[in-house]
C-alpha positions in Angstrom: -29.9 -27.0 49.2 -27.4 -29.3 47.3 -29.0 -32.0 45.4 -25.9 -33.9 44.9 -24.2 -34.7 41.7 -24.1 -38.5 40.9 -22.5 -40.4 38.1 -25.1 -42.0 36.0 -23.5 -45.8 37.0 -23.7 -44.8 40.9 -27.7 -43.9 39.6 -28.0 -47.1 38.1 -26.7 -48.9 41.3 -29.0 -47.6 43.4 -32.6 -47.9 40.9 -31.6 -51.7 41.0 -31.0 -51.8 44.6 -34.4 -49.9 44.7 -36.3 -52.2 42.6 -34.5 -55.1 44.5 -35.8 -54.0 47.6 -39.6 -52.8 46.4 -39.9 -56.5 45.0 -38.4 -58.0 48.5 -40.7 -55.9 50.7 -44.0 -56.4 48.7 -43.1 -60.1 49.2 -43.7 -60.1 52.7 -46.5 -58.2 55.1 -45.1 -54.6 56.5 -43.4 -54.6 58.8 -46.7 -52.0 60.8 -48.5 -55.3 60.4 -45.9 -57.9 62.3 -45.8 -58.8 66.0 -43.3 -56.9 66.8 -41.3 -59.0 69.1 -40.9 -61.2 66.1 -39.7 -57.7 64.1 -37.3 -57.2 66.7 -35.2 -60.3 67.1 -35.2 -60.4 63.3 -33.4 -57.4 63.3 -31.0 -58.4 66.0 -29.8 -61.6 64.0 -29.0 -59.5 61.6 -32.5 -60.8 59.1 -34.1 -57.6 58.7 -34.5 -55.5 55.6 -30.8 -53.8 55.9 -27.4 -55.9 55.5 -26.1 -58.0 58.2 -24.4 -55.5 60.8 -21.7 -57.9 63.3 -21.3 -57.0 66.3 -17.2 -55.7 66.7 -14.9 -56.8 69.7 -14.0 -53.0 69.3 -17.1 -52.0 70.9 -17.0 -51.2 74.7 -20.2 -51.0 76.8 -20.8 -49.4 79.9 -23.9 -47.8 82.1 -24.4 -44.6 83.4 -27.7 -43.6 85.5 -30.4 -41.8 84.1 -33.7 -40.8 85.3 -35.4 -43.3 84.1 -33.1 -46.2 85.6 -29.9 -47.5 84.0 -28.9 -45.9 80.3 -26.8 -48.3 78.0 -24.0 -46.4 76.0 -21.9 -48.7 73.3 -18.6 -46.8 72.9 -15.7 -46.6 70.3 -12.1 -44.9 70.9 -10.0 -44.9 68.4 -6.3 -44.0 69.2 -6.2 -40.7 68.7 -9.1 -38.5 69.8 -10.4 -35.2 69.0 -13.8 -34.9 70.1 -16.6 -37.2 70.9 -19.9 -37.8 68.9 -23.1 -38.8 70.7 -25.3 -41.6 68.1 -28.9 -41.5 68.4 -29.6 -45.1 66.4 -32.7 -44.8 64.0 -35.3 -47.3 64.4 -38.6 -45.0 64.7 -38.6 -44.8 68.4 -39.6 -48.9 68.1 -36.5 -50.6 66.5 -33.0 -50.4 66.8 -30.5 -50.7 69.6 -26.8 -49.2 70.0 -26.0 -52.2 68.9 -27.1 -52.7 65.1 -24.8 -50.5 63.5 -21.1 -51.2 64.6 -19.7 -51.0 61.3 -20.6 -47.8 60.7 -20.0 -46.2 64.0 -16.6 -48.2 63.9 -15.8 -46.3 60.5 -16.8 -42.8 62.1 -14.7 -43.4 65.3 -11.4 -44.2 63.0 -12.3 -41.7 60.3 -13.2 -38.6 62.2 -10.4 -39.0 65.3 -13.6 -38.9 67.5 -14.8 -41.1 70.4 -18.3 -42.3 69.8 -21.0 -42.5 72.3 -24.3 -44.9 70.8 -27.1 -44.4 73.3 -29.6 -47.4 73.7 -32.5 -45.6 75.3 -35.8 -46.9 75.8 -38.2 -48.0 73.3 -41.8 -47.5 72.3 -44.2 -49.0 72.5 -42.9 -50.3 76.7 -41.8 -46.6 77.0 -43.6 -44.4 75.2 -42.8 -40.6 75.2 -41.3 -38.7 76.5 -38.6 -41.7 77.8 -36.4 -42.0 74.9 -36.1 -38.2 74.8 -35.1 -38.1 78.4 -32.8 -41.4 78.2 -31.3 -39.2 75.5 -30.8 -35.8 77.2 -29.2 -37.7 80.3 -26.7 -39.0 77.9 -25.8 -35.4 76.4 -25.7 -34.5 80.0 -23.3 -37.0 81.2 -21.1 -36.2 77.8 -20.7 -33.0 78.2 -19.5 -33.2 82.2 -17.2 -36.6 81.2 -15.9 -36.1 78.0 -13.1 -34.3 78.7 -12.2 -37.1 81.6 -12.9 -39.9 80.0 -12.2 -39.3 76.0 -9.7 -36.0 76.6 -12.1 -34.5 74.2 -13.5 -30.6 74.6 -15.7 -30.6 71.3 -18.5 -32.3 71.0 -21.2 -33.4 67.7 -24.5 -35.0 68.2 -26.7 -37.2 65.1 -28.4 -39.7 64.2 -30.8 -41.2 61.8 -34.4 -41.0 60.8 -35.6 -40.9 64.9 -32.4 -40.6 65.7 -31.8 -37.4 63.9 -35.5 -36.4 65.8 -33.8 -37.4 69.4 -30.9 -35.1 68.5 -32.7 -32.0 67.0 -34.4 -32.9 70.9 -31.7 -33.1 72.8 -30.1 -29.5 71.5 -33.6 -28.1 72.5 -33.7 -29.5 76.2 -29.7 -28.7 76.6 -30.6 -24.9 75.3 -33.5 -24.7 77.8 -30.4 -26.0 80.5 -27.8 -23.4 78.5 -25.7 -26.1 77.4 -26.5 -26.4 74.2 -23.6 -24.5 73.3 -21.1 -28.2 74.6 -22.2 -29.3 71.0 -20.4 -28.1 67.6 -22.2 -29.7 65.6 -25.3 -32.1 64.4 -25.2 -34.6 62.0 -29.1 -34.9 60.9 -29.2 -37.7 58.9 -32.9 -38.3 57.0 -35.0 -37.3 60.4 -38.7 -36.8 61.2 -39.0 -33.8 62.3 -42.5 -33.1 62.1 -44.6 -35.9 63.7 -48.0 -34.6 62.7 -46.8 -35.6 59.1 -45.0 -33.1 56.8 -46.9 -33.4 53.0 -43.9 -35.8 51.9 -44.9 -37.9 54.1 -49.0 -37.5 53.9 -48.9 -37.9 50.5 -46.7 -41.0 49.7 -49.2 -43.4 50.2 -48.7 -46.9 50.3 -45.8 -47.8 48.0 -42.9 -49.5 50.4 -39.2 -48.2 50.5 -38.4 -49.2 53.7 -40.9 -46.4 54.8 -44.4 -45.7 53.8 -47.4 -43.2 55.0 -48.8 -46.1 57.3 -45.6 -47.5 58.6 -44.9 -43.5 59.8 -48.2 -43.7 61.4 -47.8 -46.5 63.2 -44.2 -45.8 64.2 -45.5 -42.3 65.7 -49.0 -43.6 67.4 -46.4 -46.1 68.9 -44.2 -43.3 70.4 -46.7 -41.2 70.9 -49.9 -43.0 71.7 -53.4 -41.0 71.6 -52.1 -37.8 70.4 -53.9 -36.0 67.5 -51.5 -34.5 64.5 -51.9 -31.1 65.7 -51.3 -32.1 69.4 -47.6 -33.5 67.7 -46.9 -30.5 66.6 -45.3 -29.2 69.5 -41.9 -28.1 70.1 -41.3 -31.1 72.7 -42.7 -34.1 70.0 -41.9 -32.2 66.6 -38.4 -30.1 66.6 -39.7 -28.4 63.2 -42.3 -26.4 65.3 -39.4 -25.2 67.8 -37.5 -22.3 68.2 -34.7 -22.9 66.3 -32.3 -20.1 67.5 -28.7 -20.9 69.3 -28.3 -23.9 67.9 -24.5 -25.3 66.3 -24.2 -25.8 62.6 -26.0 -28.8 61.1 -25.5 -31.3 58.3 -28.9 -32.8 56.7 -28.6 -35.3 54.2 -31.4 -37.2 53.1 -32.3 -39.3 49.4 -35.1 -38.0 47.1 -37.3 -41.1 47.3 -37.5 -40.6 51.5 -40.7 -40.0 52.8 -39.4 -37.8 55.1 -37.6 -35.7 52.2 -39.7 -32.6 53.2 -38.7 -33.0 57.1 -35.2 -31.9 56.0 -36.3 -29.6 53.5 -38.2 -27.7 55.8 -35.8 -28.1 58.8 -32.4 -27.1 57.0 -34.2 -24.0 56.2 -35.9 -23.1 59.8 -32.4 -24.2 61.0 -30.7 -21.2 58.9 -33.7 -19.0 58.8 -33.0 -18.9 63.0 -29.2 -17.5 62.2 -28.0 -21.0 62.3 -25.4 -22.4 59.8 -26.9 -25.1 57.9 -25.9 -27.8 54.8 -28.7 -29.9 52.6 -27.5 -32.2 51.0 -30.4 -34.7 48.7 -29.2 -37.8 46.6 -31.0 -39.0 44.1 -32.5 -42.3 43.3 -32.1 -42.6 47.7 -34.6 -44.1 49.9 -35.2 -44.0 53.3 -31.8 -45.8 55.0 -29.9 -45.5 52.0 -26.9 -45.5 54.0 -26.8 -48.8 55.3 -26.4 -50.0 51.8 -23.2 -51.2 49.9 -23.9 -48.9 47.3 -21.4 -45.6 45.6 -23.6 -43.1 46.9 -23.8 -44.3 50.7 -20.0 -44.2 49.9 -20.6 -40.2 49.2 -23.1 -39.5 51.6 -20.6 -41.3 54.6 -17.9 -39.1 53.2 -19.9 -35.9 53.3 -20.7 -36.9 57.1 -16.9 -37.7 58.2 -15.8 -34.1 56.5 -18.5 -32.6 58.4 -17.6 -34.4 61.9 -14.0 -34.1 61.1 -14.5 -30.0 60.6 -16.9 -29.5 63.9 -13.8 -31.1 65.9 -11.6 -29.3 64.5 -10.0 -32.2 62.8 -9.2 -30.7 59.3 
């Protein structure tokens, strides 16, 4: 584990924007206690907790067919491409589209030379689990037959964040059970819950809201997975951190300190390299849960961290 090293003004930074956002949030009910259509379409206008997020005209969006019916993918080329990453948007199975983050998935496309691939798969509570998993397996699938067709790219990464780092570690584990796990060089796990019957990080954070508290991840998972028990969660088909771990490519966790889903990527990183796998931790302080969405010097450093990782698995550097 790497908890990384951060200038005391890129500390102070973020405890304002931490206060800044406690204050904001306790202003308002949580967000487990709105209707969520109203939750939603705040989100899409750009109102939600996180920074505005425009839409760019550099954004191309096509269909492909899935099991489930038609699968949304929002692409970006840049000019010169040397692999292709599939995005798993974060959300917690609920929020989110492929969408909400152009910025960011612009910035990867043009940073890491690789053509990226944002899956919109279906939500919970309409389409509860296991549809997003499967939404997001056919995607892998279709990437690793057309990639080399439609992107000339041969190497492949996968991530997301928060359940979009969960939809990846699940997507390796159904493409392993197909033997192609191996199309993917890498996994970019970014703050994931990997353990949906609630690791102690997240049991025992209790009510205080960063972006994330103990009931918000309750009601997130009873969404997604309705009627289940903890223990029935922990299964290797719900929770990734209570699968086999072995054959999988080399992974990149990064998560902040005041995430209540810190111990999801302490404990996976090291199941992850405990199964002969090649893994990196990396922990920021003073970092809440989607601390890279914000303007702030150590989303700067965490984004970095993830372009050198991408740019290395494609063999970019």
């Amino acid at each position: 584990m790497t908890v990384v090293p951060v200038s005391e003004a890129l500390l102070r930074e973020s405890r304002e924007l931490n206060a800044g956002l406690e204050q904001l949030l306790a202003s308002a009910p949580s967000v487990h206690l709105v209707d969520l259509a109203i939750t939603r379409a705040q989100r899409a206008a750009g109102k939600g907790i996180f920074p505005p997020a425009p839409r760019l005209d550099e954004a191309r969006d096509r269909t492909i067919r899935g099991r489930g019916g038609e699968i949304r993918l929002r692409t970006f080329v840049p000019p010169a491409v040397r692999g292709a990453y599939l995005h798993i948007h974060g959300g917690g199975w609920v929020l989110g589209a492929a969408d909400q983050q152009d910025h960011l998935l612009h910035a990867l496309a043009t940073g890491a030379g690789v053509a990226v691939v944002s899956v919109d798969y279906r939500l919970a509570p309409e389409h509860s689990f296991p549809a997003g998993p499967d939404d997001c397996e056919d995607a892998a699938l279709w990437l690793v037959e057309h990639a080399q067709r439609e992107y000339g790219a041969a190497r492949l990464v996968i991530g997301g964040e928060s359940a979009g780092a969960h939809l990846s570690a699940l997507t390796l584990l159904r493409l392993r059970e197909r033997g192609a796990s191996g199309a993917f060089q890498g996994a970019n796990l970014v703050f994931g819950a990997f353990d949906l019957g609630m690791t102690p990080s997240q049991r025992s954070w209790g009510d205080r809201n960063l972006i994330l508290s103990t009931p918000i991840i309750a009601w997130f998972t009873e969404l997604f997975t309705p009627g289940h028990t903890p223990e029935e969660r922990r299964v290797p088909a719900i929770s990734p951190l209570w699968a086999d771990l072995r054959a999988l490519p080399p992974a990149l966790f990064t998560v902040g300190m005041l995430d209540p889903l810190l111990d999801d990527s302490l404990f996976m990183a090291a199941r992850w390299r405990a199964a002969g796998n090649d893994a990196e931790l990396r922990v920021y302080p003073e970092s809440v849960h989607g601390f890279h969405a914000f303007p702030t010097g150590i989303a700067r450093l965490a984004a970095e961290a993830q372009l050198e990782f991408v740019r290395q698995r494609v063999g970019a550097t």
